[in-house]
Each structure stands twice: as structure tokens, then as C-alpha cells.
N, C-alpha and C positions, 0 to 999 in steps of 0.2 A: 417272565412266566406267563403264558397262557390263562385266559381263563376257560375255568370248568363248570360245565352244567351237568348237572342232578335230575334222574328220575328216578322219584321214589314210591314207595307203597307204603302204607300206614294203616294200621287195625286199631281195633279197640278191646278192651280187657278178654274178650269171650273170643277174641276173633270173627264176631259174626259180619263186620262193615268193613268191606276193603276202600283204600281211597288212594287214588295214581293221581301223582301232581311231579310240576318241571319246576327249579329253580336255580339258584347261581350262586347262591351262599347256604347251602342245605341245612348246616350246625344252627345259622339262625330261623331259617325257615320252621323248623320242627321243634327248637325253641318256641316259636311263636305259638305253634299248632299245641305243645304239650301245656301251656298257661294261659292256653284260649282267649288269644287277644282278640283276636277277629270273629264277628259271628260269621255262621255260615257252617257247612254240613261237618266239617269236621268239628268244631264246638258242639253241634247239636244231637253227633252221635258219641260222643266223647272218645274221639281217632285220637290217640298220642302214643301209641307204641309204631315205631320206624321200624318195619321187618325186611325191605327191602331198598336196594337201590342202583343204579347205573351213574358210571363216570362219563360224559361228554366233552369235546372240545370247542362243540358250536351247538346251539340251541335250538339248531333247525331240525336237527339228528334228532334231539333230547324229545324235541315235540313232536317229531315222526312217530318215535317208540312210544311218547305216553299215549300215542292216538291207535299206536297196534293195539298196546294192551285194555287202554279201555273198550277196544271195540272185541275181545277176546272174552272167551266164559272165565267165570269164578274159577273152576278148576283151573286153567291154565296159570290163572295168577296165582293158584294156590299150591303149583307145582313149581312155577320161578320162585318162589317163596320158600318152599321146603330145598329147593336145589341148593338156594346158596346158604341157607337160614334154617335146617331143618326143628328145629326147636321155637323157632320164633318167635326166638330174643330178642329185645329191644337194643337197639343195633344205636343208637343215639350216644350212648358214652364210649363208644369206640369211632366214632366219627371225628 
């Protein structure tokens, strides 16, 4: 079995903080982020709702796309967001 890389988006209660990050075991990655183990901006803005994400095969890809989308406006993330998430759900218990 291959491994797979993650890029995901992540809000917080109001949806007012978006936050684009890469990783390789995502179930525990946002684990982490939702019981704020780590300091850093997602603790600080209190990010733990998962609203979006991509499946990758290789990491180079994964970190290509987080580096489109951080470098893209709010809206545009706020449009891959409602595209595949229009409600946006907290998408972590179906991960």
C-alpha cells in the first residue's frame, strides 16, 4: 500500500481563521490540532474544525497545492471549501 499525503484546511468556531497545512497521517495530525498539543497559530486562534482536504501519493504534489493555495485569496479557499463542504462540517469523524 502506498503512502498518502494530506492537504488540509482548518477553521475555527466563527469560521473567521483559515489555516492550509500538509501531512501524512491526517486522522492524527488534527487530532493533535483539535486538543492543542502544540503551541502555535492553530492553538492561538483556536483552528480545530477540518473543513477541507486533498488526497496525495507523494508529498512534493501535497506541498505544491498547500503553497497554491496559501498564496491564493480567502475567497478562493472559501470556494474549495463550500465546493466539496458546503456546510462546513467538521469533516474529522468521517476521516
Amino acid at each position: 500500500m502506498n503512502k498518502q499525503y494530506y492537504l488540509y484546511i482548518m477553521t475555527n468556531r466563527h469560521h473567521t481563521t483559515l489555516y492550509t497545512g500538509v501531512t501524512g497521517n491526517l486522522k492524527k495530525r488534527i487530532f493533535e490540532h483539535k486538543q492543542k498539543l502544540f503551541d502555535g497559530f492553530t492553538k492561538r486562534y483556536n483552528i480545530t474544525k477540518l473543513v477541507y482536504y486533498e488526497i496525495y501519493d507523494d508529498p512534493t504534489n501535497a506541498i505544491k497545492r498547500e503553497k497554491q493555495i496559501k498564496g491564493g485569496s480567502r475567497k478562493k479557499k472559501i470556494d474549495l471549501i463550500e465546493k466539496m463542504n458546503p456546510n462546513w462540517d467538521d469533516l474529522y469523524d468521517s476521516i
